[in-house]
C-alpha positions in Angstrom: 8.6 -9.2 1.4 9.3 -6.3 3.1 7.0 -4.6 6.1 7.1 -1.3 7.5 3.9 -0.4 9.9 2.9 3.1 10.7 1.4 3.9 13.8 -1.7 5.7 13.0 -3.4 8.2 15.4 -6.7 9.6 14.5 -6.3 12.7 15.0 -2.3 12.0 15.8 -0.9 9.4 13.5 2.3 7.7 14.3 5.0 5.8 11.6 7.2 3.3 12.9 8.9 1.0 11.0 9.1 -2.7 12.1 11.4 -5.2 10.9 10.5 -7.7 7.9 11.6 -10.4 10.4 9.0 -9.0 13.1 5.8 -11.5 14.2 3.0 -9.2 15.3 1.9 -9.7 18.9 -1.0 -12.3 20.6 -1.1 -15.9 19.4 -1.3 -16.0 15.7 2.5 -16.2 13.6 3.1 -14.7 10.8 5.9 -16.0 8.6 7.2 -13.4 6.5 9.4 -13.9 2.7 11.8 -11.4 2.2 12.8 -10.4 -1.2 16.5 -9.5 -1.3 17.3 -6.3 -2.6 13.6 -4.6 -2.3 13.3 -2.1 0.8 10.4 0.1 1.6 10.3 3.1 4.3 7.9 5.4 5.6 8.4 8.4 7.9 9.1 8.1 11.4 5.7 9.8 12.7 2.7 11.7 11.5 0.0 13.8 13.3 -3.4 14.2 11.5 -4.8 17.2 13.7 -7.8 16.8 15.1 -11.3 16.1 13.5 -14.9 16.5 14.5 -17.6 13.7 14.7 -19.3 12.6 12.2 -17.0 14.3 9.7 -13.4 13.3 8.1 -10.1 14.5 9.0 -7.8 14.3 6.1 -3.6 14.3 5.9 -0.5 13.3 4.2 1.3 10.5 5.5 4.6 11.8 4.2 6.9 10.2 1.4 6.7 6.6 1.2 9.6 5.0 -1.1 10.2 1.6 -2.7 14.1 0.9 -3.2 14.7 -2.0 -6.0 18.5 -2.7 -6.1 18.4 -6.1 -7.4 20.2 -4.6 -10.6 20.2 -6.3 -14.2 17.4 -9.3 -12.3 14.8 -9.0 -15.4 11.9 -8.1 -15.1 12.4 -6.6 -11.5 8.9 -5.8 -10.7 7.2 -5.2 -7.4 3.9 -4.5 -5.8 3.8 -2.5 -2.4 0.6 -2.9 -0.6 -1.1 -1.4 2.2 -3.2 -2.1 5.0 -4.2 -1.0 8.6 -5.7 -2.0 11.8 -8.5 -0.2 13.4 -8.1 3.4 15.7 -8.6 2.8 19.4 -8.9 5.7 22.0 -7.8 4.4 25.9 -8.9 0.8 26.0 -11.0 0.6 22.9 -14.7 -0.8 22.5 -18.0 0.4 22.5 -17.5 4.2 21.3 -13.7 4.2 21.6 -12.9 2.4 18.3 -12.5 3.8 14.8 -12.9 0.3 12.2 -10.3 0.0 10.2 -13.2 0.7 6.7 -13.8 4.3 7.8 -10.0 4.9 6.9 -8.8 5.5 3.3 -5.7 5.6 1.3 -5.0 7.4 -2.2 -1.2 6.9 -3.1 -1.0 9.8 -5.3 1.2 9.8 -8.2 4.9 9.4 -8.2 7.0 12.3 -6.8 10.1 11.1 -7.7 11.6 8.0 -9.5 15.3 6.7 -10.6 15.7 4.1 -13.5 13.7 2.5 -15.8 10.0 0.6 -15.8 6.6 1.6 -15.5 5.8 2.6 -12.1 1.5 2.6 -11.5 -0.1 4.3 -8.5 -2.7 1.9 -7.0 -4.9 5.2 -6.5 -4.0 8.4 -8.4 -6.6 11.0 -7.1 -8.6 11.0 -3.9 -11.7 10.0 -5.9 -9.9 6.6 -6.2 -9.0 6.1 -2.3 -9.5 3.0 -1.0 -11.0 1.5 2.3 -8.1 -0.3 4.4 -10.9 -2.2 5.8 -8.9 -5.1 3.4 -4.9 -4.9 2.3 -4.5 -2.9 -0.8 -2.0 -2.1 -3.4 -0.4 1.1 -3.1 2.1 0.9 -6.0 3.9 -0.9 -8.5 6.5 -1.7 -10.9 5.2 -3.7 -13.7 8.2 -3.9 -15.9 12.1 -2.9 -16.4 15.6 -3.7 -15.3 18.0 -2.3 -13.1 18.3 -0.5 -9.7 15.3 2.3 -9.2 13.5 3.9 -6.7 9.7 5.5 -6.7 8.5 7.8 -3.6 5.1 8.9 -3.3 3.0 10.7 -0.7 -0.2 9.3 0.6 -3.5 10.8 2.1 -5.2 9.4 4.4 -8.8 9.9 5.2 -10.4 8.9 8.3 -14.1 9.4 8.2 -15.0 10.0 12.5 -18.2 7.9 13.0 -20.8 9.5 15.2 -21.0 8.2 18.2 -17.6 8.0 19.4 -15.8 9.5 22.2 -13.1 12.4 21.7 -9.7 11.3 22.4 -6.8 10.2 20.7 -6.9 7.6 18.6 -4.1 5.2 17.4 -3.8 2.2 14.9 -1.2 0.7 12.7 -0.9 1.2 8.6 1.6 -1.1 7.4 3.1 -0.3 4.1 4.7 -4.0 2.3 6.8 -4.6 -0.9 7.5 -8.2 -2.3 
C-alpha cells in the first residue's frame, strides 16, 4: 500500500506527501504493506480561500495520479482510497475544530489515463461526495494488464459549522493505493 497525506487547511489546505514506510505520530503503530510497482502522488500544497460560518468553502485539490507499472502481472487492479483527520485552528477544541464529517470528497472523472482496464471514479459528480468522516474509495482499476496511469482532480467541501472561531484551520487527507 502506498500513502500520501495532504495537509489540509480550512480555508488554506496543505499536500504533503509522506512515505509509505512512515508511522503516524502518538502511541498507536501503524504497519503499512507496500505493493511494488503501485505509486500514488498528490500536489505539494493547496489553499482553499477562505469561507464564512455556517456556510461551505469549496476547492480542487489538484491532480491526484495512480502509477501501476507492475507490467504483464494479470489482473493489475487497484483501489486508491481516501481519508482525513479533522481541521484544527491554534490548539484545537471547543470552537477551534472542524470534524473530520463536515468535509467531503468527489473524485471526479478521469482526466487523463495510459493503458488498458476500466478505471471507476469512487464519486463522479459533487452530488456523489462523500463524508471523510470514515476512509473512502477514491478510484479504481477493476481490470486489465500492463503499465497505466489514471489522474484525476478532487473537490473538496468543507461545510464551516456555526459556532466556530475564524482562523486557519489545518488537517491531513491522505490519499492510499494497494
Amino acid at each position: 500500500m502506498r500513502l500520501l497525506a495532504a495537509l489540509l487547511g480550512s480555508i488554506i489546505i496543505l499536500l504533503f506527501p509522506v512515505p509509505a514506510e512512515a508511522a503516524p505520530t502518538g502511541a498507536r503503530t501503524v504497519t503499512l504493506a507496500r505493493t511494488v510497482g503501485v505509486d500514488i502522488s498528490v500536489p505539494a500544497s493547496v489553499n482553499l480561500g477562505s469561507g464564512i460560518v455556517g456556510n461551505s468553502l469549496t476547492g480542487q485539490l489538484g491532480p491526484v495520479e495512480v502509477r501501476d507499472s507492475r507490467g504483464p502481472v494479470n489482473p493489475n487492479v487497484w483501489v486508491a482510497t481516501v481519508s482525513a483527520t479533522v481541521f484544527i485552528t491554534g490548539a484545537g477544541g471547543a470552537q477551534r475544530t472542524i470534524a473530520n464529517g463536515q468535509v467531503f470528497y468527489s473524485s471526479g472523472p478521469a482526466v487523463r489515463s495510459t493503458g488498458g482496464g476500466i478505471l471507476v471514479p469512487g464519486q463522479l459528480t459533487a452530488a456523489q461526495a462523500v463524508s471523510l468522516s470514515a476512509t473512502r474509495e477514491a478510484f479504481r482499476k477493476t481490470s486489465g494488464n500492463g503499465n497505466n496511469t489514471v489522474v484525476w482532480v478532487p473537490t473538496i467541501r468543507v461545510a464551516i459549522p456555526t459556532g466556530v472561531i475564524g482562523g486557519t484551520y489545518r488537517g491531513v487527507i491522505t490519499h492510499s493505493v494497494a
